[in-house]
C-alpha positions as CSV (number, residue, x, y, z in Angstrom):
1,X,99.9,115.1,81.6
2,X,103.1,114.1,83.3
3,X,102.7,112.1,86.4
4,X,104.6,109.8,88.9
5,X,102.9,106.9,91.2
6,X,105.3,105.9,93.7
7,X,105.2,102.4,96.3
8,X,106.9,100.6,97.8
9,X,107.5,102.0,101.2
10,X,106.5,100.2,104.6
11,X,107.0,99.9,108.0
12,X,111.1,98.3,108.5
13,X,113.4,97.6,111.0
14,X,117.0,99.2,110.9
15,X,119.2,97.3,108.4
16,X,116.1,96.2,106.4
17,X,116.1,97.0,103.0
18,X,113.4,98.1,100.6
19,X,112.6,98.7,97.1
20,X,110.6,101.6,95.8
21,X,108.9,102.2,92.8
22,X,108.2,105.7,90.4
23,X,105.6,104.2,87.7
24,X,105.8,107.3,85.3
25,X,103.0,108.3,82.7
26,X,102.5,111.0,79.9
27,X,106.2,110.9,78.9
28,X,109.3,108.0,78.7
29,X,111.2,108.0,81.6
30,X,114.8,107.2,79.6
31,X,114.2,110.7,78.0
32,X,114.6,112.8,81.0
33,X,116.8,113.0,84.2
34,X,114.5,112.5,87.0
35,X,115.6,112.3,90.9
36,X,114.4,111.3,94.0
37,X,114.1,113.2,97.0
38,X,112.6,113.2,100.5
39,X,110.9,114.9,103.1
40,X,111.4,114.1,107.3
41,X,109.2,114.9,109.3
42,X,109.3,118.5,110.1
43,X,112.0,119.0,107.6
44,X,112.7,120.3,104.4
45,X,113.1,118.4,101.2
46,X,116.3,116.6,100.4
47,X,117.9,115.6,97.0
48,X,118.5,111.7,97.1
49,X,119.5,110.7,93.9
50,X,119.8,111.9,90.3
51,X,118.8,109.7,87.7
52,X,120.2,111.1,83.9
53,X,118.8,110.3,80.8
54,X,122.1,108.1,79.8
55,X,121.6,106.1,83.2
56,X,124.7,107.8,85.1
57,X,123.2,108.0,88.6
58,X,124.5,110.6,91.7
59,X,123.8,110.0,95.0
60,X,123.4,112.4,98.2
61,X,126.7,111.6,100.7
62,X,124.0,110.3,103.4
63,X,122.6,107.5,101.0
64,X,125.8,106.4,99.1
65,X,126.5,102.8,99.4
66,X,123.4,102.1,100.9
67,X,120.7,103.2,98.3
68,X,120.8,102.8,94.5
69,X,118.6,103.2,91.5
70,X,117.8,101.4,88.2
71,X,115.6,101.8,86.0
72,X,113.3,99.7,83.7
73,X,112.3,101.8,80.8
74,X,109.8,99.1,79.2
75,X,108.4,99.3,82.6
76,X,108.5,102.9,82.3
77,X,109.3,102.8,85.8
78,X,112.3,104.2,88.2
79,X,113.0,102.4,90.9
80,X,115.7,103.3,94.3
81,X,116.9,100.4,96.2
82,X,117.2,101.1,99.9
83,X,119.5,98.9,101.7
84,X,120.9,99.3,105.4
85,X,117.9,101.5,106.9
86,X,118.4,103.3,109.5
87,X,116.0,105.5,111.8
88,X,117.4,109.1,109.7
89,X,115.9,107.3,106.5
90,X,112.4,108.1,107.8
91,X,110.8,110.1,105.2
92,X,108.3,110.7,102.6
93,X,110.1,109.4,99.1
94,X,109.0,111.2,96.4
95,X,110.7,111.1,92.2
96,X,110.2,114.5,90.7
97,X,111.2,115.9,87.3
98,X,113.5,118.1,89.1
99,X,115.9,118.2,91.6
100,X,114.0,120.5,94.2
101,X,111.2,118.2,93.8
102,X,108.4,120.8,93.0
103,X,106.9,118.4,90.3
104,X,107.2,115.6,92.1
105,X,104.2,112.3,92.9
106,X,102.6,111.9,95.7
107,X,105.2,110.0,97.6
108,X,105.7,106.7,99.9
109,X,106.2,106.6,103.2
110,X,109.4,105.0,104.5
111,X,109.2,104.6,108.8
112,X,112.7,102.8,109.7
113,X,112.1,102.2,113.7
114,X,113.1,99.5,116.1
């Protein structure tokens, strides 16, 4: 069985940073492209970040210079880098095996608030 654990996410301040975490099991994260996305509240999902199998990395206009990614692939584990909150970032994070996140984990919470 596939699966993601994400963690990481907490209660920050705008211009905190944080670092989340996609522990991934049943299958080796550097074979796949895997993304993250997220969900505000009483919105849709939105694509974050693509992460291909050769390591190239795109990023959604909202998030570029502020968020990244890396991965650790003995860890087995993705990871996106938030830097510069801000309040917008609220959201459920979530990595997913595809880009509209319908096989995605269960997700971390992320409140950016002052």
């Amino acid at each position: 069985e596939l699966d993601f654990v994400e963690s990481g996410g907490g209660l920050v301040q705008p211009g905190d940073s944080l670092r989340l975490s996609c522990r991934a099991s049943g299958f080796k994260i550097g074979r796949y492209s895997l993304h993250w996305v997220r969900q505000a509240p009483g919105k849709d999902l939105e694509w974050v970040s693509t992460t291909l199998n050769d390591g190239r990395v795109t990023y959604a206009d909202s998030v570029i210079g502020r968020f990244t990614v890396s991965r650790d692939d003995a860890e087995n584990t993705l990871y996106l880098h938030l830097n510069d909150l801000k309040t917008e970032d609220t959201a459920i994070y979530y990595c997913a095996r595809d880009r509209a996140g319908v096989y995605r984990g269960q997700g971390t919470q992320v409140t950016v608030s002052s």
